[in-house]
N, C-alpha and C positions, 0 to 999 in steps of 0.2 A: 598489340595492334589488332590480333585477332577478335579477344573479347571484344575491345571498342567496336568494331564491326560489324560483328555478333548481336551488339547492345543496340546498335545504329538500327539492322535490321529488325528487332525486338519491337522500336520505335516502331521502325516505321508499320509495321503488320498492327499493332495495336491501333496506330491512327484509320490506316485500312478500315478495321473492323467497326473502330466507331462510327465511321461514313455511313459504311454497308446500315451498319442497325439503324442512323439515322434517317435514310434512305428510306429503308426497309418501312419504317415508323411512320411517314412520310403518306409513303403505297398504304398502310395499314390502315391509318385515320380516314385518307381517300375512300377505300372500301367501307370502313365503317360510318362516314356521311352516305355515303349512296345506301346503306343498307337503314339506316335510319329515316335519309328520305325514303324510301319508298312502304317503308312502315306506313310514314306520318299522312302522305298522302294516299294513301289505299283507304287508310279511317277515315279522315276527313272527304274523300270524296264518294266514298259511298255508305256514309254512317248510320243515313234514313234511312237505307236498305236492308238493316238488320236483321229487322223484325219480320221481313220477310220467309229469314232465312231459315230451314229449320234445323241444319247444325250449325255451330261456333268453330269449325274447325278454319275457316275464314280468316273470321277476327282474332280466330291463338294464332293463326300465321305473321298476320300482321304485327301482334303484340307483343311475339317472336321476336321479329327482325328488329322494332324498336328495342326491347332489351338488350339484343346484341349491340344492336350502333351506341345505345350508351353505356353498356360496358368496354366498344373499343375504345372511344377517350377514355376512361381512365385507366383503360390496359395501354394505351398509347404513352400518358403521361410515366407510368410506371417505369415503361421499357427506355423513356428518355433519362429518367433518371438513375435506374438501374447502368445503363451507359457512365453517364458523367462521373457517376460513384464506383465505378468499376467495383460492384458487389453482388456475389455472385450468389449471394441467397434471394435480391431483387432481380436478378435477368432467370433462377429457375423459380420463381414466383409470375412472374413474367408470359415463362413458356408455356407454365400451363395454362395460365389465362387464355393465353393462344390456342389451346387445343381446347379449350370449355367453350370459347367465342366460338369455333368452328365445329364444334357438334352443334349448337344451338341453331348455328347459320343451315347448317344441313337437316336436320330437324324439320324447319320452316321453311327448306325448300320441297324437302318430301310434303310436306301435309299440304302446301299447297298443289304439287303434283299429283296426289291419292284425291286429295276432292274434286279435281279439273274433272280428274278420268269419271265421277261418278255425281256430278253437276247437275246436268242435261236429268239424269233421272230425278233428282232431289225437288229441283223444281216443278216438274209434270206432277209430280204427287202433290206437294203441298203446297207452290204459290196459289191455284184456284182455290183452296180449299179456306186458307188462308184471307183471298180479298172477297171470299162469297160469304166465309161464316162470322168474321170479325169487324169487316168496314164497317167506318158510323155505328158500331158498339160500344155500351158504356165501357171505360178501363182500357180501351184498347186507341186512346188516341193516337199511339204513337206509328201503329199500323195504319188506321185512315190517315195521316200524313204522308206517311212511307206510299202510300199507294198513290195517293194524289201528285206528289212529285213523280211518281213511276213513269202514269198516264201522261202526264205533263212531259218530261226530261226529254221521254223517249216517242212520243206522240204514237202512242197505241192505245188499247180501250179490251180491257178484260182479259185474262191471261192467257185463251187462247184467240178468241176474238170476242167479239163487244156482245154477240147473244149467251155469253157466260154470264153475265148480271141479271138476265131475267130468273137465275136459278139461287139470288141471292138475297140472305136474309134481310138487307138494307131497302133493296127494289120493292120487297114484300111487307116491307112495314107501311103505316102511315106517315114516317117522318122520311122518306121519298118525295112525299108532294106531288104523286104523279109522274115522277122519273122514270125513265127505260134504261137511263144509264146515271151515275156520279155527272156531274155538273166537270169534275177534269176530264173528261172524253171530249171535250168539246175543244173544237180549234181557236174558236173566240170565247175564254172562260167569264161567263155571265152567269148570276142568280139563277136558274131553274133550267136553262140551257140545253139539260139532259134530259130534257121531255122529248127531242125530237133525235131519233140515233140515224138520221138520215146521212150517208157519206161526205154530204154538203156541211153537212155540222158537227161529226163527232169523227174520230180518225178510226180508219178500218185498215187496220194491215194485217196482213198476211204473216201466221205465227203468232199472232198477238204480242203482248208484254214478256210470256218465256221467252221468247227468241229475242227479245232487245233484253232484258237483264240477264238471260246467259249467254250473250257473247259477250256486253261487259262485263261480267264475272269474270268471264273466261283470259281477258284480257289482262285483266289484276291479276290475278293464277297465274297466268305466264310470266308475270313480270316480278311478283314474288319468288317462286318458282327459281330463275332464270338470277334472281339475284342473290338468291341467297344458296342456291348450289352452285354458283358461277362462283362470289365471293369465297368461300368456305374452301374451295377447291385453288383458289387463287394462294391464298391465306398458305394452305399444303404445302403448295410446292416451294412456296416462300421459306 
């Protein structure tokens, strides 16, 4: 009678455990969509801002966090079938997957925190230098787009303010046509437009373009940051 009993309890703690890891697998996949979304969209929504930028410590964060989100599906899948197959060479294959996902996750949450801290400088040095010495230069289209949506996105005009173009190699050529500013400074974007940088016609803000694409930086950073030391941290105590 005792064994049976014994056996009964046996039962039932194994069914337990497969819940819990079901469970567990469950929470895991969860964290690892959210870490994979906010991979996907940190790239996609600030992609043209690349070239801006002059380190990649950025986009390895983000490229980060997609690696991990698609390594937890198939650390997920593993851990379900490690379960079903009660085999315990797949659940410590499994575990360590768990601890590789979660340095990666933490990884990606520091280098987004180390660059937050050191942003604000990065850009003061090189965005002017950047939309002065390369806009409307041959090879370099991918920066006169980046700039143009900048101006655009963010409705500002030269990176500290709009008399930054007059010190720019594009304003100083003859394919300007006469411009004071890019033709994107302008609030209604027309053919030659930038002849005129009067406040009626081209946007003047205060800070210029630094200060609208490093608070959206700053915003991405947080939120990488924030998910991928938040998750990785989750994942732990799990």
């Amino acid at each position: 009678m005792s064994v049976l009993y014994k056996d009964d309890q046996e039962d039932w703690g194994t069914v337990c455990l497969k819940y819990l890891l079901f469970v567990f697998n469950f929470l895991f996949w969860v964290g690892g969509a959210a870490v994979l979304g906010v991979g996907v969209w940190t790239l996609v929504e600030k992609s043209d801002y690349l070239s801006l930028l002059a380190s990649s410590t950025f986009t390895v964060s983000a490229y980060i966090l997609i690696l991990a989100g698609g390594l937890v599906v198939v650390t997920g899948f593993l851990g379900c079938c490690a379960v079903i197959r009660e085999q315990r060479s797949c659940l410590s294959t499994y575990f360590f997957c768990l601890l590789f996902i979660f340095l990666i996750e933490l990884v990606a949450g520091v280098l987004a925190y180390v660059y937050y801290q050191r942003l604000s400088e990065e850009l003061k040095q090189h965005l002017n230098q950047t939309m002065t010495e390369n806009y409307a230069e041959p090879g370099k289209e991918s920066i006169t787009i980046a700039v143009d949506r900048l101006q655009q996105d963010f409705k500002c005009c030269g990176s500290n303010n709009s008399h930054d173009w007059m010190q720019s190699v594009y304003i100083s050529s003859k394919l300007s046509d006469n411009r004071v500013v890019p033709d994107s400074c302008c609030k209604t974007v027309t053919l030659h437009c930038g002849r005129r940088d009067h406040p009626s016609n081209i946007y003047k803000v205060e800070g210029g373009c630094i200060t609208k694409l490093e608070q959206f930086l700053a915003d991405h950073l947080l939120v990488i940051g924030a998910v991928g030391i938040g998750v990785a941290c989750l994942q732990k105590k799990e």
